[in-house]
Each structure stands twice: as structure tokens, then as C-alpha cells.
ZASEKE-117395 format. One record per residue (C-alpha): x, y, z; residue in three letters. Coordinates in pm, whole numbers, plus 50000, padded with zeros to 5 digits. Example, Ala and Ser with C-alpha at 12.3 -4.5 7.8 and 13.67 -1.06 7.14 Angstrom:
REM ZASEKE-117395
512304955050780ala;513674989450714ser;
This chain:
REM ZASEKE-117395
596174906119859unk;598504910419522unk;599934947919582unk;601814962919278unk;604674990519337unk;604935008218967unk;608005030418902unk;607385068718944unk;607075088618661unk;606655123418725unk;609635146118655unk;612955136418847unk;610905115619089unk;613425088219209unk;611585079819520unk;609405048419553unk;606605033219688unk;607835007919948unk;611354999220073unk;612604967920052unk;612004961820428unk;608394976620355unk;608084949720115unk;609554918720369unk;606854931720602unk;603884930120322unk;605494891820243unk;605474885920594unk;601844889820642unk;601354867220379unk;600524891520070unk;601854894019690unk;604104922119565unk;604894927719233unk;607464954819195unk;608264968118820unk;611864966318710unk;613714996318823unk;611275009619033unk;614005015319313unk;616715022119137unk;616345062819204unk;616635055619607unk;619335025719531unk;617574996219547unk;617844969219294unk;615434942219196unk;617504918619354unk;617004936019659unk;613314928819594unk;613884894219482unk;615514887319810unk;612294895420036unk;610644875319837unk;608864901719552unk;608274893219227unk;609474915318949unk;607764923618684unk;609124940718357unk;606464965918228unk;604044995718456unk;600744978718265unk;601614941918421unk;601844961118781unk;598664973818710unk;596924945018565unk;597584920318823unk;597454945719172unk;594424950519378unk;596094973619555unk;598975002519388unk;601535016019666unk;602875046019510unk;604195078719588unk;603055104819358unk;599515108519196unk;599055091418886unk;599355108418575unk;597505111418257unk;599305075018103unk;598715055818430unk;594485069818399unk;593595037218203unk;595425011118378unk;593645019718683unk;590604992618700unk;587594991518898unk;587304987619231unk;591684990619260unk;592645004519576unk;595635033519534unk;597345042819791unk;599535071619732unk;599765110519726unk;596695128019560unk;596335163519668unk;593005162219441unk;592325200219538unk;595225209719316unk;593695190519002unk;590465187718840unk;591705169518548unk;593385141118840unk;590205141919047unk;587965139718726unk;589835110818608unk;589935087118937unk;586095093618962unk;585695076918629unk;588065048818690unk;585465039019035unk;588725025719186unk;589845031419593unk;592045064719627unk;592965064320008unk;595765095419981unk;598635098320210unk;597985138920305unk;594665136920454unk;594995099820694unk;594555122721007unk;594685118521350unk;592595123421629unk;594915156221716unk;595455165821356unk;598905159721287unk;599505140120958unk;601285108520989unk;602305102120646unk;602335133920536unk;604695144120802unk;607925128620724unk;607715146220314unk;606985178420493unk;610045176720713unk;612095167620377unk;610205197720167unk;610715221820439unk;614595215020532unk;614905214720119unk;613305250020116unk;615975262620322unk;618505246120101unk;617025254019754unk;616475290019918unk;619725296719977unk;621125284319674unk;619265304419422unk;619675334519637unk;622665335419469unk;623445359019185unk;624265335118858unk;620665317118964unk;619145350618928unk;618825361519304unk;619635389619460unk;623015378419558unk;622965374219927unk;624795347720196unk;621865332320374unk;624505337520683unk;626035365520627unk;629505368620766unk;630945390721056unk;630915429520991unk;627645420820703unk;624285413320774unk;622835380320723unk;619975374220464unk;616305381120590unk;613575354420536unk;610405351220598unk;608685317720642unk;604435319520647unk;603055288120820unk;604275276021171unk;603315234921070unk;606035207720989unk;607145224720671unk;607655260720824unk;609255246221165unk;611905225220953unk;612415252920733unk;613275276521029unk;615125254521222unk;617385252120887unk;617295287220814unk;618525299421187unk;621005269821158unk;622405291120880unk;622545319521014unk;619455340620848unk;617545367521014unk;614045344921013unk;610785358521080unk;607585328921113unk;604005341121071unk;601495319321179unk;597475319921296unk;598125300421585unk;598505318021906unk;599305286022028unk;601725275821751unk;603435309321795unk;604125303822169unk;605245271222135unk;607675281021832unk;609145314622044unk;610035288622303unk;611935263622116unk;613305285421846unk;617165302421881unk;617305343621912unk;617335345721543unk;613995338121516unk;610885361921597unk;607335353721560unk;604535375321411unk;601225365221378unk;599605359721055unk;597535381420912unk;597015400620533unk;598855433220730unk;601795415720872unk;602705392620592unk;602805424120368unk;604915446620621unk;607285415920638unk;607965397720332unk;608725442620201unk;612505432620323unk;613055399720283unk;615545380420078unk;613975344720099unk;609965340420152unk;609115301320197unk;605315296820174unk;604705270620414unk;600685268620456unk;598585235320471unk;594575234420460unk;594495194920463unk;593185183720142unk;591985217020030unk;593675244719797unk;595665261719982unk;594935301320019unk;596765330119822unk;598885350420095unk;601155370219857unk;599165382219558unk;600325393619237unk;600065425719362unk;602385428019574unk;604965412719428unk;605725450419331unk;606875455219729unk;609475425619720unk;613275439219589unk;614945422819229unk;615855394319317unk;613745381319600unk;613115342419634unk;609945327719644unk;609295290919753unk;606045275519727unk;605815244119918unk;602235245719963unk;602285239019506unk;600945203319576unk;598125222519687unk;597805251719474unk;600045267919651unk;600115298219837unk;601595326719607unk;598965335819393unk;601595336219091unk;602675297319157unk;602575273518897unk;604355241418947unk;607875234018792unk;609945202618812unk;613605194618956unk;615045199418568unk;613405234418504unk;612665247818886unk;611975284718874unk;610915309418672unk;610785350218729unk;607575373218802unk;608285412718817unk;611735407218884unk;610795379119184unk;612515346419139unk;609845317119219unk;610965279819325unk;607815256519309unk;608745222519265unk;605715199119321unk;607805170419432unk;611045185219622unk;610855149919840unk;611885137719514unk;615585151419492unk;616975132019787unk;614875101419746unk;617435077419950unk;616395096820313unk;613025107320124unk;611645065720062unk;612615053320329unk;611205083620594unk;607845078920385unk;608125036820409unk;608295040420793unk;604995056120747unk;603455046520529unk;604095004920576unk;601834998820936unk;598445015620744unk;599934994220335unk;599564961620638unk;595544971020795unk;594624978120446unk;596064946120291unk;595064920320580unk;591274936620624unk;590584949320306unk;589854993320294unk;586754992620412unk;586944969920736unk;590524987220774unk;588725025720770unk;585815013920939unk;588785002521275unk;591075027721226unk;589825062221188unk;592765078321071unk;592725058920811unk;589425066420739unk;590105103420688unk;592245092620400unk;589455080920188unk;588925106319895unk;587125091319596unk;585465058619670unk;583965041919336unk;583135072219174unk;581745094519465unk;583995123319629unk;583865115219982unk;586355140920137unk;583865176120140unk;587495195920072unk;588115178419734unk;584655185119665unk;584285215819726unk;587365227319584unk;585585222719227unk;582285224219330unk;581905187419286unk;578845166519466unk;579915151419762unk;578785117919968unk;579025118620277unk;580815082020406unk;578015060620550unk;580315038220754unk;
């Protein structure tokens, strides 16, 4: 199979689609790849290292395109990449459709193979390539949290930690998955006073037993989130419906509880998010303010520290890039379930009911 690896192009995205390694492993089995010039550059690799596993480069995104029948990327393709997508192309990347009708629109027309990262699933749930991003976004949400707590980035001024003799920061983090684990685990590492909501009697359990002291556990609900995030410093909205829009836990309305300067991360945007006054930013202009609330909602956060970022979402990513290249996506899905769940727009027809009923799209149901 000839598999094409285009540079990102989204906003201060410096992550790409396959590591070098990933790449010596697609060779290896006897495939093409045609990486574009530069396309690693942002996590350090060069097209030499390329070259060396034996990848050819090419200079221009349109020649990836052309030649590929399959695209390993990282983000969804924007509106410039729509028309070099051709019929019957297999892309392999991150979609989260639910978040865009204009995206989901577009790969319908193009009757290409979208097979996104966020909803391969397996037989337990968990989300093998969409776990190792989540672990990045969530540790990041500490991070970015804490820094724009501070005063000059328009927060309310507070050390995450605190210090002896003054009270550490309180946070609140709303979703007890990958995302709000990591970002607690961070968060108590610092020092914070952290409170994690989650549905999940289960979850919550599981979380009081692994967690330090500084972290309690409420369960999730309209009532509690409310009564908690009235005192907090730092809310991290940390909520995953998998391949559907993620709900609205803090409204607009109550924004009006939070204190000036309260910080607001959204890493549920790819989805919607979960703040009902989200909208997505980018790395170069991150946050913008709501009644005196300070909201972070950077669609790609992975993105920032693409040297651990590529190469946590290559280890992932590469074993499914190999069933997918050596079978071809259909025998591939129709042996490895997982992988099946990943299918989202097959040739025109949404084929993952979320996506579809997200924008109250027609949906076909997979016959295979």
C-alpha cells in the first residue's frame, strides 16, 4: 500500500503522523511512504531521518495526497486539504466529527475511508489511541492551569501550591477518565486542594484509593458540580462521550458563581466541549474572558510538546497503520473489532450512530 504522511497544519501543530521508527515498521512490511518535506521537523525529525528508513520525500501536501491510498495524520483535515482527499482514500487520523458539521459534511462528499483515532474501542472501553493524547492534554491542563492562574495572564493570582502559613489553590476537575486522572495526579503533585467529580461509582472508588489526601471525590451531578466549582481557582473540564458532543456541565449561567479570575479549561473542545461558553482557541491566542472567567480551550494542547506527544501517539497508533495497510480497512475491521469501532464515514454514509446523530444526519448501520 503507498501511505502518505502530510505536514500538520492546524495552528501550532508540530506533531506528526508517524515516527520515524513508525515509518521503518510500515517499510518493513513491505509498504510505500511518502512523507512531505518538513513534516517532522516540529517533533525533530528531519527528512533524512525519513530517508534513512527507507521513505521517500516528497516536496509539496498535494503530491502526498495524490499518490497515498492511505493518509496517516494527526489532526482532522481542514478546509485546504477537503479537495485533495480522493475517492475511496483511507484517512487515518483524529476526526472528532461531532464537533463539526462543516468537517463531517465535507468527508461525506469526498466518499473516502475516515477510520478516526478517538472512537477504535475496545472490548472494555478504554481508547487505545486516544489514550496516550489524553494523558498529554490532561497533565498539560494542570500546567496551562497553573500558569494563567497567575495575575499578568489575567487570573486571579493564586500559587497552585500554596506555600506554608497560605492556602493552596482549589481546583476542581469534572470527569474521572484519562484526562481528569492525569490532571489530578498533576494537580496534587503540586500541591492544590483538588476535588474530582465523576458518574462512576466505580471510577470514584477506584480514584479515592489511588489518589494522595489532597484529593476528595464527589460524585457528579448538576448539584454538586455547582456547589463545587462556587470556590474554586482552577476548573478542568475533563468529560468524554466517545465520538459524541460532549455535554454542557457549567452553563453560562453560572459563570456568575465562579470569583474574577477563575480558570476554565476545556479539554473536552475537540468535542464541543463541556463549558457551555467554549469555543476553541489555538496555542498563539489561547484564552479569552467570559464575565470576568478566564477560559483556556485549545483544541490541540498535544500539539505544544509534540517531541513526547508523536512519539506516545506512534506507539499507538503504528500496530492498527500495519492491519490496515497489509489487509486493506475492510478485511482489517472485519478481524479486529476495535478497529472496527473506528470507522466513521465510509464512502459517503455515516456509520458511527454518535456522529450521526449529533447533526441529525442518516445513519447506516455497518453490514459487516
Amino acid at each position: 500500500m503507498k501511505i502518505g504522511i502530510p505536514k500538520e497544519i492546524k495552528d501550532s501543530e508540530y506533531r506528526v503522523g508517524m515516527t520515524p521508527s513508525g515509518v521503518l515498521t510500515l517499510v518493513e512490511n513491505n509498504h510505500d511512504v511518502f512523507v512531505q518535506s518538513g513534516a517532522g521537523l516540529g517533533s525533530r525529525f528531519s527528512d533524512d531521518d525519513y530517508r534513512v528508513v527507507g521513505a521517500k520525500i516528497l516536496n509539496t501536501i498535494e503530491e502526498v495526497y495524490d499518490i497515498s491510498d492511505m493518509i496517516i495524520k494527526v489532526k482532522e483535515p481542514l478546509k485546504k486539504e477537503y479537495s485533495l482527499i480522493k475517492k475511496g482514500q483511507i484517512i487515518y487520523t483524529f476526526f472528532h466529527f461531532a464537533s463539526s458539521k462543516k468537517l463531517t459534511q465535507a468527508m461525506i462528499d469526498s466518499n473516502s475511508i475516515c477510520i478516526a483515532y478517538e472512537t477504535v474501542e475496545n472490548s472494555d472501553g478504554s481508547l487505545p489511541l486516544l489514550t496516550p493524547m489524553s494523558e498529554v492534554a490532561g497533565r498539560m491542563a494542570a500546567q496551562q492551569g497553573a500558569k494563567f492562574l497567575e495575575k499578568h495572564q489575567n487570573g486571579c493570582g493564586i500559587l497552585l501550591g500554596g506555600i506554608p502559613g497560605v492556602s493552596p489553590a482549589k481546583a476542581v476537575v469534572i470527569g474521572g477518565g484519562v484526562v481528569g486522572t492525569q490532571s489530578a495526579k498533576m494537580l496534587s503533585g503540586l500541591g492544590a486542594d483538588v476535588t474530582i467529580l465523576d458518574i462512576s461509582l466505580e471510577r470514584l472508588r477506584e480514584l479515592e484509593d489511588i489518589m494522595p489526601k489532597n484529593v476528595k471525590t464527589k460524585f457528579s451531578n448538576h448539584y454538586n458540580i455547582k456547589k463545587c466549582i462556587k470556590n474554586a481557582h482552577l476548573v478542568i473540564g475533563a468529560v468524554l462521550l466517545p465520538g459524541a458532543k460532549a455535554p454542557n456541565l457549567i452553563t453560562k449561567e453560572m459563570l456568575k458563581d465562579l470569583e474574577k479570575g477563575t480558570v476554565l479549561v476545556d479539554v473536552a473542545v475537540d468535542q464541543g466541549g463541556c463549558f457551555e461558553t467554549t469555543k476553541p482557541t489555538t496555542h498563539s491566542d489561547p484564552t479569552y474572558i467570559i464575565d470576568d472567567v478566564l477560559h483556556y480551550s485549545v483544541a490541540n494542547m498535544p500539539g505544544a510538546v509534540p517531541m513526547t506527544s508523536t512519539e506516545g501517539l506512534t506507539n499507538a497508533t503504528i500496530y492498527y497503520a500495519i492491519e490496515i495497510a497489509n489487509k486493506g480497512w475492510k478485511q482489517a475491521c472485519i478481524e479486529n473489532n476495535p478497529l472496527k469501532k473506528g470507522l466513521n464515514i465510509i464512502g459517503g454514509d455515516v456509520v458511527y450512530q454518535a456522529v450521526a446523530e449529533a447533526f441529525n444526519m442518516e445513519y447506516t448501520k455497518l453490514d459487516f
